[in-house]
C-alpha positions in Angstrom: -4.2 -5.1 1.2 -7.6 -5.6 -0.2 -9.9 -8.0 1.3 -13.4 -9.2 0.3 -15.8 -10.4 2.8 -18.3 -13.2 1.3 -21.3 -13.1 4.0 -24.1 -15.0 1.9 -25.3 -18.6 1.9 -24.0 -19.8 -1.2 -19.9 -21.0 -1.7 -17.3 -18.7 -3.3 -17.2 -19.5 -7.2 -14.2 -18.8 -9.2 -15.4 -15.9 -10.8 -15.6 -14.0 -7.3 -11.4 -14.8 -6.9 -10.9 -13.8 -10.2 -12.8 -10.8 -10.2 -11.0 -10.0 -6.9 -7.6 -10.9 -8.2 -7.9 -8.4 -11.4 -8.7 -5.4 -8.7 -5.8 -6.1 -7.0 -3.7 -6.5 -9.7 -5.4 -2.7 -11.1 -4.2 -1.6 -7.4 -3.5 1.8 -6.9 -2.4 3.6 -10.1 0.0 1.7 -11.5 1.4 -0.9 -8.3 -0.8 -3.7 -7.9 -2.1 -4.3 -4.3 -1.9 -7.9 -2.0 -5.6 -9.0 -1.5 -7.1 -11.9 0.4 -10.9 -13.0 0.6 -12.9 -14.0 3.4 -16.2 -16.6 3.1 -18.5 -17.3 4.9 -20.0 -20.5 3.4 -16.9 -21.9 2.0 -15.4 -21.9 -1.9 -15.8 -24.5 -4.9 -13.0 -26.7 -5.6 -12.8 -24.7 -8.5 -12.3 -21.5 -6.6 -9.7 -23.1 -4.5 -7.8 -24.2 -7.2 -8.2 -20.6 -9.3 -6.7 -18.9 -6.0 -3.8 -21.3 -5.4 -3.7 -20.9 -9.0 -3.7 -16.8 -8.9 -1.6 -17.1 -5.3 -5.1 -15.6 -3.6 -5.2 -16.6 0.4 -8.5 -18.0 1.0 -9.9 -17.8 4.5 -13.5 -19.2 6.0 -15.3 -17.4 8.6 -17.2 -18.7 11.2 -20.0 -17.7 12.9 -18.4 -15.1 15.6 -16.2 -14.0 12.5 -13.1 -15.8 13.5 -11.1 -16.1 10.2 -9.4 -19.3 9.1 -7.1 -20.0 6.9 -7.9 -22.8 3.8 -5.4 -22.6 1.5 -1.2 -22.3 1.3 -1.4 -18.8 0.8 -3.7 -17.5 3.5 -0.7 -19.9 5.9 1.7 -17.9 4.6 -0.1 -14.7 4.8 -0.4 -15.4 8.6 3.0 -16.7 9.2 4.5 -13.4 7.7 2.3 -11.4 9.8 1.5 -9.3 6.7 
């Protein structure tokens, strides 16, 4: 799994989940790897719809660090205990 953490003050853009997305999909040699990213201050509506899109779980932090879930896929990354 490859994760991102997002700590700064401005919202996730689209660009950040794709750039994300291609590393995974690089993975390790040649199998690609699950990733998942983690924001502090929230994601565009574009982003949001570029990771359901891409199938990227998107997750918020808040301030003690407590992930949680925004989209489909970071529901079902949870509920699969992946």
């Amino acid at each position: 799994m490859l994760a991102q953490v997002d700590p700064g003050p401005r919202r996730t853009s689209p660009r950040d989940i794709e750039c994300l997305w291609l590393t995974a999909l690089a993975g390790a040699g040649d199998d690609p790897v699950a990733c998942a990213f983690f924001s502090l201050a929230g994601y565009t509506d574009e982003a949001r719809a570029r990771a359901d899109a891409l199938g990227v779980p998107l997750f918020t932090l808040d301030l003690t660090g407590t992930p949680r879930p925004v989209n489909t896929a970071a529901h079902e990354l949870i509920a699969t205990g992946a």
